[in-house]
N, C-alpha and C positions, 0 to 999 in steps of 0.2 A: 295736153291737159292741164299742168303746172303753170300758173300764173303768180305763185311767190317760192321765192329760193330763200334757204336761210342762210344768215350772213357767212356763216363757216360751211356755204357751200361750194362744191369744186366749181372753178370757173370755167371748166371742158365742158360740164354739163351744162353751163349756161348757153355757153358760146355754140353749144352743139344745138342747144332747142331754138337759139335764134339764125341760125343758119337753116334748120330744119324749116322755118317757118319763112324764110325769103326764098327757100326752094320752091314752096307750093304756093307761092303768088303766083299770079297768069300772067306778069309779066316782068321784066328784069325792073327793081328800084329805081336804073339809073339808066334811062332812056338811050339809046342807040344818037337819038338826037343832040342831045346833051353832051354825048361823050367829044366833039370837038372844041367846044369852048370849056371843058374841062383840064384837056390834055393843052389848051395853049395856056391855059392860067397856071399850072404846071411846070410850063417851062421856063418860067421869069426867074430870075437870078433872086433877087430880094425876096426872102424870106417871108416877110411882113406883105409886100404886094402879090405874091403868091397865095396866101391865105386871102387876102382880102379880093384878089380876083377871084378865086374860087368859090366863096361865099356869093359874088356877083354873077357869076355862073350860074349856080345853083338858082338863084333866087329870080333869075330871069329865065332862065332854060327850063328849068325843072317843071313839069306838072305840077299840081297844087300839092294831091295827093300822092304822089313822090314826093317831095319836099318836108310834108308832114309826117312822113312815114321817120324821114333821113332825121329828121327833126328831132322824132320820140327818140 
């Protein structure tokens, strides 16, 4: 029901109402599809090309409306 936390609010509670709410989507955020070119962008040594593969991942693998969800 809560759509604003105030600033000196516990962060379990936040953390608890956004986990509540990726439970009752009908599907997992992070596509089953998805999950191999996430896990080889993962395993780059460099730091930097590891984020930056991963971003590439996302933004070519992901659904729209996955993407935008990972986005918010």
């Amino acid at each position: 029901g809560r759509t604003e936390f105030a600033p000196d609010e516990d962060a379990h509670v936040v953390g608890d109402c956004v986990k509540h709410v990726l439970r009752e989507l009908p599907s997992s955020p992070v596509p089953a599809s998805c999950c191999t070119a996430l896990l080889e962008a993962f395993r780059l040594e460099s730091k930097e090309s590891r984020i930056n593969s991963m971003r590439a991942a996302m933004s070519e693998t992901f659904p729209e409306p996955n993407r935008r969800l990972l986005q918010r």
